[in-house]
N, CA, C and O atoms as a Maestro MAE file, in Angstrom:
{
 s_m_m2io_version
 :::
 2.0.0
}

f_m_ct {
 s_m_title
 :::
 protein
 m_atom[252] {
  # First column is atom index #
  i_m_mmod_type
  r_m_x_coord
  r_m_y_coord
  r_m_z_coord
  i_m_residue_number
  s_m_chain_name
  s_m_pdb_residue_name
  s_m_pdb_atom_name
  i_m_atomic_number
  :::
  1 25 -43.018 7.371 15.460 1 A "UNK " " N  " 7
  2 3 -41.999 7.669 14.487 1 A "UNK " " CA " 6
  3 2 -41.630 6.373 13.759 1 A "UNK " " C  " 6
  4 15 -41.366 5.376 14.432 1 A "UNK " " O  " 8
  5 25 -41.586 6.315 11.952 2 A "UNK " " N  " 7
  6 3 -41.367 5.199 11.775 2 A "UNK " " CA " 6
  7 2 -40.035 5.392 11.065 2 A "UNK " " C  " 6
  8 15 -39.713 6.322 10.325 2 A "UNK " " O  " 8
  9 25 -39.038 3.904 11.586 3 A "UNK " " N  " 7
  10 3 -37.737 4.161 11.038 3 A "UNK " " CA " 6
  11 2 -37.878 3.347 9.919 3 A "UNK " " C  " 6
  12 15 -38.695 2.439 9.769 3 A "UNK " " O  " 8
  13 25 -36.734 3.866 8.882 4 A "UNK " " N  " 7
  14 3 -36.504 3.177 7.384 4 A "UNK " " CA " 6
  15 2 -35.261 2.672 7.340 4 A "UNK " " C  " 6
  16 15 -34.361 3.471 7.081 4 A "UNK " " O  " 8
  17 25 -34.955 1.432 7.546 5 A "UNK " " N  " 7
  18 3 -33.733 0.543 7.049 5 A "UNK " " CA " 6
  19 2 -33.595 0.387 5.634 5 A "UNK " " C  " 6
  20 15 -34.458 -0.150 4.940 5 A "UNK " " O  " 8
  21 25 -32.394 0.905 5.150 6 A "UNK " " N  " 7
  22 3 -31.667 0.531 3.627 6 A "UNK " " CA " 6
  23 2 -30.845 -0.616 4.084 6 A "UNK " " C  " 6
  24 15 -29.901 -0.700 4.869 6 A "UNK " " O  " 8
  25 25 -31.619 -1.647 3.207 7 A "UNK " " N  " 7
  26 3 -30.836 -2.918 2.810 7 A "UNK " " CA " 6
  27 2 -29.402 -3.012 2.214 7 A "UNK " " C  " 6
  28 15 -29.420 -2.541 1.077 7 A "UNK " " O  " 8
  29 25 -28.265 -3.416 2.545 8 A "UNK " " N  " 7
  30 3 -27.255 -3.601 2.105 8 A "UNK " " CA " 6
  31 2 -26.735 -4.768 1.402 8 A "UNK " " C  " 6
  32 15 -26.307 -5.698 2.086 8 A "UNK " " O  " 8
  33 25 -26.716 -4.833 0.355 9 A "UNK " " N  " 7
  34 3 -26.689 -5.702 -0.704 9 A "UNK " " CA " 6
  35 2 -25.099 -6.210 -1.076 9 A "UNK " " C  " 6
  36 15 -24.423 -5.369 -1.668 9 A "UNK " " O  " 8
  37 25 -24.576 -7.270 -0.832 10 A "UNK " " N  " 7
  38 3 -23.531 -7.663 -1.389 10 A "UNK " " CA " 6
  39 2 -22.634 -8.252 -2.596 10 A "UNK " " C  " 6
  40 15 -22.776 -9.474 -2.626 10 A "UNK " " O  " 8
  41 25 -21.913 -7.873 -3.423 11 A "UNK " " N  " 7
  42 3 -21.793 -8.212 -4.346 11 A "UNK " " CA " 6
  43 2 -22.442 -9.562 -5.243 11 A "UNK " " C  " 6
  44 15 -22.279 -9.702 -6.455 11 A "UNK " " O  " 8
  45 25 -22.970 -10.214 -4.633 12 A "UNK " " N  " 7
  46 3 -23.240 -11.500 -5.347 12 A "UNK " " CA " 6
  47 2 -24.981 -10.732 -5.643 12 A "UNK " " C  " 6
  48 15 -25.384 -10.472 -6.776 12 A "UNK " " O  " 8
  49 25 -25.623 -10.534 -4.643 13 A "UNK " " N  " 7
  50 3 -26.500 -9.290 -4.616 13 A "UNK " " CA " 6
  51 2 -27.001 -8.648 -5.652 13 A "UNK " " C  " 6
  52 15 -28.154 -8.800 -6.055 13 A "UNK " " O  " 8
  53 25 -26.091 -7.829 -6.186 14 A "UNK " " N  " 7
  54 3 -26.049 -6.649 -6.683 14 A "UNK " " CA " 6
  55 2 -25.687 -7.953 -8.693 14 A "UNK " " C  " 6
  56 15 -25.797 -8.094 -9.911 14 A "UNK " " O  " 8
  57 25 -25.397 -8.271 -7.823 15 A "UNK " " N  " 7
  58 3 -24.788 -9.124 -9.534 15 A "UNK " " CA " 6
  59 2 -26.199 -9.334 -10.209 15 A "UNK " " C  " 6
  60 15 -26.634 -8.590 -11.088 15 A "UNK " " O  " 8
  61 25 -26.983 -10.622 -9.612 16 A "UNK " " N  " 7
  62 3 -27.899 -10.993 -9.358 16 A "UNK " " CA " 6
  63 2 -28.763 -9.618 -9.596 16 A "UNK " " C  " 6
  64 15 -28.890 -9.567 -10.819 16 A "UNK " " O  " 8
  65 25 -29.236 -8.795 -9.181 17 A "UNK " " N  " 7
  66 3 -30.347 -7.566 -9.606 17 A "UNK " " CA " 6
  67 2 -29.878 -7.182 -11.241 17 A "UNK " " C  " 6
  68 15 -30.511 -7.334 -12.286 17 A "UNK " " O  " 8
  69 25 -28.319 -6.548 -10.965 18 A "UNK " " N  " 7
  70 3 -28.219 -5.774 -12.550 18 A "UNK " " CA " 6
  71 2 -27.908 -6.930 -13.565 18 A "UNK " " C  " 6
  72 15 -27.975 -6.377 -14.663 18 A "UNK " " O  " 8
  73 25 -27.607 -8.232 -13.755 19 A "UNK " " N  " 7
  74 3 -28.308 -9.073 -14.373 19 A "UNK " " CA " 6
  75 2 -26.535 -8.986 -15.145 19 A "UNK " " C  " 6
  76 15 -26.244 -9.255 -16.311 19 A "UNK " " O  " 8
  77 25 -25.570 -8.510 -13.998 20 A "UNK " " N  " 7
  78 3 -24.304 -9.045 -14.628 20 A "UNK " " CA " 6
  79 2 -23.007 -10.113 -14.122 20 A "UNK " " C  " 6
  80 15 -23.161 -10.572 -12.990 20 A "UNK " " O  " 8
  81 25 -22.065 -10.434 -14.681 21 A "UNK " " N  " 7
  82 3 -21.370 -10.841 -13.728 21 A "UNK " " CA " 6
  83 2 -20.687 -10.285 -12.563 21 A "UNK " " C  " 6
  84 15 -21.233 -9.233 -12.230 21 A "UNK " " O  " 8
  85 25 -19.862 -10.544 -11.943 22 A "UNK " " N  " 7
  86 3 -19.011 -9.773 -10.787 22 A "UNK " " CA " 6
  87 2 -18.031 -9.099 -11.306 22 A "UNK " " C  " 6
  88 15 -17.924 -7.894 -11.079 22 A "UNK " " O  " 8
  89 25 -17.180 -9.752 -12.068 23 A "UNK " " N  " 7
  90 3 -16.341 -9.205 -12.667 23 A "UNK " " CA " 6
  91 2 -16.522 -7.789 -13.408 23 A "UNK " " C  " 6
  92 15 -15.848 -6.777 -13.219 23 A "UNK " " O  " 8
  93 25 -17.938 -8.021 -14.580 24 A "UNK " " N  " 7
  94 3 -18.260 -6.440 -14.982 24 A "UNK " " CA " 6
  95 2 -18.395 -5.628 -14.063 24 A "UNK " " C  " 6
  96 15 -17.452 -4.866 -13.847 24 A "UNK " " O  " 8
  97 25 -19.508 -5.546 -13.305 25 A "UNK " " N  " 7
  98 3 -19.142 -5.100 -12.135 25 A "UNK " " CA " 6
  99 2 -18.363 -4.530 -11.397 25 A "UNK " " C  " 6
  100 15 -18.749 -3.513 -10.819 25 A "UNK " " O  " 8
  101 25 -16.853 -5.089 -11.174 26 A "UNK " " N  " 7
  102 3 -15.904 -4.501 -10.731 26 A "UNK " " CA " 6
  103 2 -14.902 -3.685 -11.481 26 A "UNK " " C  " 6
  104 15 -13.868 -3.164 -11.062 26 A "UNK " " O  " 8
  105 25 -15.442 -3.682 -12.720 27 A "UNK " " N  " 7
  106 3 -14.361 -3.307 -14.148 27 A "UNK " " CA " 6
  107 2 -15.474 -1.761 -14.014 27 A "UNK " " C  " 6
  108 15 -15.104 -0.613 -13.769 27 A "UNK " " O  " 8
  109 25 -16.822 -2.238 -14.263 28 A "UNK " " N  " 7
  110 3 -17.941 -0.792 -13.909 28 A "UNK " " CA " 6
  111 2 -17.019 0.266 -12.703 28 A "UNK " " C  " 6
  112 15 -16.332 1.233 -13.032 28 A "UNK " " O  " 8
  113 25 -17.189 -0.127 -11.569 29 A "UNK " " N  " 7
  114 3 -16.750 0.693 -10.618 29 A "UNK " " CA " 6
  115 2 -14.841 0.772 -10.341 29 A "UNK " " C  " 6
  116 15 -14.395 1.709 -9.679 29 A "UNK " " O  " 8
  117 25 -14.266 0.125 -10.693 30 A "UNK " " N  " 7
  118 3 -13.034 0.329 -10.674 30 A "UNK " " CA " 6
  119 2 -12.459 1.210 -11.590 30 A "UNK " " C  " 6
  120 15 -11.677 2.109 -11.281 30 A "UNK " " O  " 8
  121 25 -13.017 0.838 -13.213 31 A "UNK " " N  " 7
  122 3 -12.307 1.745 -14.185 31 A "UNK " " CA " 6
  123 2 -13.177 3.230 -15.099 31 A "UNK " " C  " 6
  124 15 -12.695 4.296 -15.482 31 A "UNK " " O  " 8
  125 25 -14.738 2.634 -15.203 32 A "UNK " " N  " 7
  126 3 -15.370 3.503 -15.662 32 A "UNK " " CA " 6
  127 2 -16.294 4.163 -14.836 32 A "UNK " " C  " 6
  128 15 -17.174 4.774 -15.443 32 A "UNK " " O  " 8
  129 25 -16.335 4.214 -13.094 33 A "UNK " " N  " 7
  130 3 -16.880 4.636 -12.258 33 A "UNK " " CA " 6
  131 2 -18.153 5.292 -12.488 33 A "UNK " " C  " 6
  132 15 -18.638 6.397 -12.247 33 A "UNK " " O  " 8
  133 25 -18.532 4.167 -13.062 34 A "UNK " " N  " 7
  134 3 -20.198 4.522 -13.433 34 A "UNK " " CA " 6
  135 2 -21.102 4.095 -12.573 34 A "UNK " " C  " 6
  136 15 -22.292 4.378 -12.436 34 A "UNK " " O  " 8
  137 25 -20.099 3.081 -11.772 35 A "UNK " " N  " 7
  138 3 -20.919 2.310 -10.060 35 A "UNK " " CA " 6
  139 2 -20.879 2.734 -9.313 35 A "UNK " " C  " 6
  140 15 -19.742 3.142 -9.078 35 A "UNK " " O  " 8
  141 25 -21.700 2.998 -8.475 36 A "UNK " " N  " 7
  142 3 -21.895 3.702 -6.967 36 A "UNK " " CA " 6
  143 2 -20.574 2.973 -6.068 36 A "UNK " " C  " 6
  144 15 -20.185 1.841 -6.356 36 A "UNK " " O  " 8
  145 25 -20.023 3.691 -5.078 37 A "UNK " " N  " 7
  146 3 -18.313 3.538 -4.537 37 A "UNK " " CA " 6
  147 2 -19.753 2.146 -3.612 37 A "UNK " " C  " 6
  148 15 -20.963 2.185 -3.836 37 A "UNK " " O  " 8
  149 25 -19.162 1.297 -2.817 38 A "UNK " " N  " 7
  150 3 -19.377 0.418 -1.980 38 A "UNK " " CA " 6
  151 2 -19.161 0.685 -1.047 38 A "UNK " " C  " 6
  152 15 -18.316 1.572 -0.930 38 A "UNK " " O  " 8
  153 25 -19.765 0.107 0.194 39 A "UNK " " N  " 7
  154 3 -19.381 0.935 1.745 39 A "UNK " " CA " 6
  155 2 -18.691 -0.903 2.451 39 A "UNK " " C  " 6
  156 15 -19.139 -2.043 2.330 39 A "UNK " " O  " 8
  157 25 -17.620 -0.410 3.062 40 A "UNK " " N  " 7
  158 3 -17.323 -1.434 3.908 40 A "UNK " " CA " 6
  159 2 -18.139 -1.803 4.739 40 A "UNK " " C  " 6
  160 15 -18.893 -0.929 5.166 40 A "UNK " " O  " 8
  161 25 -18.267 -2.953 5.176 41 A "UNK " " N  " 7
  162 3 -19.722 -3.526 6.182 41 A "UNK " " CA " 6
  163 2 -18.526 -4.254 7.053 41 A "UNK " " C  " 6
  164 15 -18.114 -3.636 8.035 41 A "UNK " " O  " 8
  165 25 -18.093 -5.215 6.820 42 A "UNK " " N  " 7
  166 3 -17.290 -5.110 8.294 42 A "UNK " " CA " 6
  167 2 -15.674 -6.040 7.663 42 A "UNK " " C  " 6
  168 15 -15.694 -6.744 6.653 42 A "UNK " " O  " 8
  169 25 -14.619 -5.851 8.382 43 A "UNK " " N  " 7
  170 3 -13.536 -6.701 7.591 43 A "UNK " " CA " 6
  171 2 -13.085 -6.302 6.084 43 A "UNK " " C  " 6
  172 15 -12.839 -5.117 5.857 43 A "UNK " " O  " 8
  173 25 -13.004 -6.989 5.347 44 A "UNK " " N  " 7
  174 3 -12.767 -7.276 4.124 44 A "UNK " " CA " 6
  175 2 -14.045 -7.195 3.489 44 A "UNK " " C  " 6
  176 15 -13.983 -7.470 2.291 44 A "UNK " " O  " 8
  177 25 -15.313 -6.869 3.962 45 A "UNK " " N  " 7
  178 3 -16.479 -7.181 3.178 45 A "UNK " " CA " 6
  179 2 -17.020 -5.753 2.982 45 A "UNK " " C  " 6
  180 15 -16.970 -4.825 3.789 45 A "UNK " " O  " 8
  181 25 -17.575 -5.769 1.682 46 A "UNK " " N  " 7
  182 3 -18.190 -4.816 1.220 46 A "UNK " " CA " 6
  183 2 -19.838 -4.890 0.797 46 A "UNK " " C  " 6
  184 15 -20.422 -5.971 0.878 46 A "UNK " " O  " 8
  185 25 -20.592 -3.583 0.312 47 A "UNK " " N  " 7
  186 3 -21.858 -3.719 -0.018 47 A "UNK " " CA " 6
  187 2 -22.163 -2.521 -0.195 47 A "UNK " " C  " 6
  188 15 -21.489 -1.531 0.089 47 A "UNK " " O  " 8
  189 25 -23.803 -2.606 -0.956 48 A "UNK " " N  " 7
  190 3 -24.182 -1.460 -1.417 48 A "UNK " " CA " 6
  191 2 -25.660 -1.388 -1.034 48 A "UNK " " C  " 6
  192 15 -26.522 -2.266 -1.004 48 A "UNK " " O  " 8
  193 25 -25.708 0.251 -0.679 49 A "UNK " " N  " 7
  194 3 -26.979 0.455 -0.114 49 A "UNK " " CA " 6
  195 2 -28.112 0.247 -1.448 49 A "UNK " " C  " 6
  196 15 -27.854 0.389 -2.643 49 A "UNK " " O  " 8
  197 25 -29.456 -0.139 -0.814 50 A "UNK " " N  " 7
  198 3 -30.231 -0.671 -1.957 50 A "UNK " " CA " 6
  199 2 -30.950 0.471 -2.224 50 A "UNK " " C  " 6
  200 15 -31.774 0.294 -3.121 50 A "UNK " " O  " 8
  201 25 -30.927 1.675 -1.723 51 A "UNK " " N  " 7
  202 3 -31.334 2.587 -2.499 51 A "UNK " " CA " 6
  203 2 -30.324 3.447 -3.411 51 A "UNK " " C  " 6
  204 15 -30.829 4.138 -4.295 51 A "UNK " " O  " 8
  205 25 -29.242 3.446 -3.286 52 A "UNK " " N  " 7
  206 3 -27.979 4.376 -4.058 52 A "UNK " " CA " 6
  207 2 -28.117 3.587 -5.341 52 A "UNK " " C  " 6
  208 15 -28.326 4.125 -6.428 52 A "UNK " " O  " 8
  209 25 -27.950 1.880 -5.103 53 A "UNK " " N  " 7
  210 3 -28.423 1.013 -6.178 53 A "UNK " " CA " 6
  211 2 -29.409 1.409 -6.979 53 A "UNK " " C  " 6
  212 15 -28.995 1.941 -8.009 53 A "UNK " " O  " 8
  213 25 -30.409 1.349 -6.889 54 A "UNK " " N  " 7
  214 3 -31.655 2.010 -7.398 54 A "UNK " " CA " 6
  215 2 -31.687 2.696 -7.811 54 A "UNK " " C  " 6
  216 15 -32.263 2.582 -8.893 54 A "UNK " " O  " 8
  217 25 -31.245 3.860 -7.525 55 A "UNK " " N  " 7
  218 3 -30.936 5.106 -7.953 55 A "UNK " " CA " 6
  219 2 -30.274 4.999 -9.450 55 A "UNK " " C  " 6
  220 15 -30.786 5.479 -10.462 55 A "UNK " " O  " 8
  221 25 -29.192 4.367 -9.401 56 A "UNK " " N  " 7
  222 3 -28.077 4.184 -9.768 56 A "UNK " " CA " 6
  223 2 -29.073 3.162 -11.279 56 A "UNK " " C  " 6
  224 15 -29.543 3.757 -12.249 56 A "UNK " " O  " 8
  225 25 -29.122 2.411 -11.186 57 A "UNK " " N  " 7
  226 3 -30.507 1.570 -12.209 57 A "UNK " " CA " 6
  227 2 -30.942 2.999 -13.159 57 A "UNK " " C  " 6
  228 15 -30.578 3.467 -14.238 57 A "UNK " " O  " 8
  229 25 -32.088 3.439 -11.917 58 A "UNK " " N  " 7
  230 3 -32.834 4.744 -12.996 58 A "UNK " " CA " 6
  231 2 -32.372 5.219 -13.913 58 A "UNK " " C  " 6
  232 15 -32.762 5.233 -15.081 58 A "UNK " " O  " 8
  233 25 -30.949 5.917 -13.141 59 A "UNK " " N  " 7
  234 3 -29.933 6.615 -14.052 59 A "UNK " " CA " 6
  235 2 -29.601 6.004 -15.686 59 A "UNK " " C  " 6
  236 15 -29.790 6.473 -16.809 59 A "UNK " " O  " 8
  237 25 -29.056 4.816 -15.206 60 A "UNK " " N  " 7
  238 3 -29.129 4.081 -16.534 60 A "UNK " " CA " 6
  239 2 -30.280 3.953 -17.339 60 A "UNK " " C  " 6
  240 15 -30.365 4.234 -18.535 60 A "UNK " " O  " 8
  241 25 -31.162 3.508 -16.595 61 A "UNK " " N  " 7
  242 3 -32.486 3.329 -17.652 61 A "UNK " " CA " 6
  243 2 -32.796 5.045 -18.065 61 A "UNK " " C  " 6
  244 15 -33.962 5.309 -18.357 61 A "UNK " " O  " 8
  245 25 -32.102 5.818 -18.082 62 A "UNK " " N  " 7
  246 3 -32.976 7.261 -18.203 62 A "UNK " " CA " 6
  247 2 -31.544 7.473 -19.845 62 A "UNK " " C  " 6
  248 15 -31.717 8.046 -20.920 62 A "UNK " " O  " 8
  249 25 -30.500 6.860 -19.406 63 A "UNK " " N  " 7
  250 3 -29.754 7.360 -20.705 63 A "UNK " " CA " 6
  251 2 -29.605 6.274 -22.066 63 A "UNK " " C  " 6
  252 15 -29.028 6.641 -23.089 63 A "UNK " " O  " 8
  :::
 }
 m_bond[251] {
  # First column is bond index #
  i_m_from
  i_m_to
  i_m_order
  :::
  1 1 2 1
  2 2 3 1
  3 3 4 2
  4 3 5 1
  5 5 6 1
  6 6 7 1
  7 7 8 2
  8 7 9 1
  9 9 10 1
  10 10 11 1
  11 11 12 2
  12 11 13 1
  13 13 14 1
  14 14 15 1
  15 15 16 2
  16 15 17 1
  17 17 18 1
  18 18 19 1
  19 19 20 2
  20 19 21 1
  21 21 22 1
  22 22 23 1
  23 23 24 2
  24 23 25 1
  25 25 26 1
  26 26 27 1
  27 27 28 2
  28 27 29 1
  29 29 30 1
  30 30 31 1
  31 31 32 2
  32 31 33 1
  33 33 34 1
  34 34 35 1
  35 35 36 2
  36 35 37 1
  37 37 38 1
  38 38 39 1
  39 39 40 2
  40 39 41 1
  41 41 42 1
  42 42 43 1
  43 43 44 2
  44 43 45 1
  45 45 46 1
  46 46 47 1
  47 47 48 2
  48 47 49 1
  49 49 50 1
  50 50 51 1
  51 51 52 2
  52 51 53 1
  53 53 54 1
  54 54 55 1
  55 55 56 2
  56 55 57 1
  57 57 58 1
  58 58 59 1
  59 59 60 2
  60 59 61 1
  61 61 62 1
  62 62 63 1
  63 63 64 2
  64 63 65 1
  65 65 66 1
  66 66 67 1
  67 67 68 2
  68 67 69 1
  69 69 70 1
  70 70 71 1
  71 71 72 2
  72 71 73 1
  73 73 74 1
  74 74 75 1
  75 75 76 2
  76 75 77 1
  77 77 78 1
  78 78 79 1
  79 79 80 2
  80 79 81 1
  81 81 82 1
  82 82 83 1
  83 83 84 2
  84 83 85 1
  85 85 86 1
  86 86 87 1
  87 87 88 2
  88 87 89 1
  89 89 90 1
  90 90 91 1
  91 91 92 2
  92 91 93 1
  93 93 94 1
  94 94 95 1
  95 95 96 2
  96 95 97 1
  97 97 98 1
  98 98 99 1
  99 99 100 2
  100 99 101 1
  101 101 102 1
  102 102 103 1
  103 103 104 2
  104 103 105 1
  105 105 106 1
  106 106 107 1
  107 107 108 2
  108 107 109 1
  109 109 110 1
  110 110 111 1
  111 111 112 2
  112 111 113 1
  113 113 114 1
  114 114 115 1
  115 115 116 2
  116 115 117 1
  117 117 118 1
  118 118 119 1
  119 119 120 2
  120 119 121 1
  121 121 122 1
  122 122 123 1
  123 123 124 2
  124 123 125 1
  125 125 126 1
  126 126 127 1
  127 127 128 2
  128 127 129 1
  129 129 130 1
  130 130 131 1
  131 131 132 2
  132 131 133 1
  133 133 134 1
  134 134 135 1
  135 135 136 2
  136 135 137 1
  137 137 138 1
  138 138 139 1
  139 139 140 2
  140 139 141 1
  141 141 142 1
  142 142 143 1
  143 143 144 2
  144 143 145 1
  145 145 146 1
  146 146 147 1
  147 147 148 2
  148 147 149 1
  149 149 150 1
  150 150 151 1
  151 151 152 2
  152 151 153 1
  153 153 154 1
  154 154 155 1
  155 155 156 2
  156 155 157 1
  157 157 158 1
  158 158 159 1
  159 159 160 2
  160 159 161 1
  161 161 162 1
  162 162 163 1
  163 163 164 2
  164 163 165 1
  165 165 166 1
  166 166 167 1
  167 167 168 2
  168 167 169 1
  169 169 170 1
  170 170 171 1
  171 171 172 2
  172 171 173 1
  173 173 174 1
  174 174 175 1
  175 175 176 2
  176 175 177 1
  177 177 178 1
  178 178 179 1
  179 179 180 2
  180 179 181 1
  181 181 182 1
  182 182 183 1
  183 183 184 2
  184 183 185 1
  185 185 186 1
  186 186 187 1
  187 187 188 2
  188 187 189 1
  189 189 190 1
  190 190 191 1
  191 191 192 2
  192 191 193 1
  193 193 194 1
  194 194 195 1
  195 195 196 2
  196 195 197 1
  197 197 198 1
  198 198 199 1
  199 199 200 2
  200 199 201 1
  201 201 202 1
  202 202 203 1
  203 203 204 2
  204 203 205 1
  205 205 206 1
  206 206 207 1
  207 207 208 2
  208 207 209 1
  209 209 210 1
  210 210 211 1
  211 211 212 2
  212 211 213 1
  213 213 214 1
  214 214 215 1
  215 215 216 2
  216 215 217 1
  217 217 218 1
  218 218 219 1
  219 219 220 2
  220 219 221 1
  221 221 222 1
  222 222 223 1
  223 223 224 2
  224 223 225 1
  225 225 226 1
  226 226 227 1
  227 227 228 2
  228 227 229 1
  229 229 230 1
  230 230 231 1
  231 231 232 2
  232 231 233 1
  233 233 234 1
  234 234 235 1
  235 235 236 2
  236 235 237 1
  237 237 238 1
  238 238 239 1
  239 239 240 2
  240 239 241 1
  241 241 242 1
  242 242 243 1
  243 243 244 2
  244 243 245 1
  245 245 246 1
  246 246 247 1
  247 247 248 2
  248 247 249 1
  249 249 250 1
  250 250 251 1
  251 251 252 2
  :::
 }
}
């Protein structure tokens, strides 16, 4: 049986792939919730699975 780990990507992460700052970013998912929600990873820290990400890319590139 083979298992599949989704990478969890952290904001600096995720900045770095969609080629924006952090700030857009947080203005994306805070006000125009066009960003996939973030999953707490542990504490105060957050992240995003690298396939919802992906996903989330396509989408854009499709409109």
């Amino acid at each position: 049986m083979t298992q599949h780990f989704d990478s969890i990507l952290n904001l600096d992460e995720v900045s770095e792939i969609v080629g924006k700052n952090k700030r857009t970013l947080w203005r994306w998912w805070a006000k125009d919730k066009t960003m996939p929600e973030p999953l707490k990873v542990r504490g105060r820290a957050i992240g995003w699975r690298k396939s919802t990400l992906d996903a989330w890319l396509d989408q854009l590139g499709d409109m």
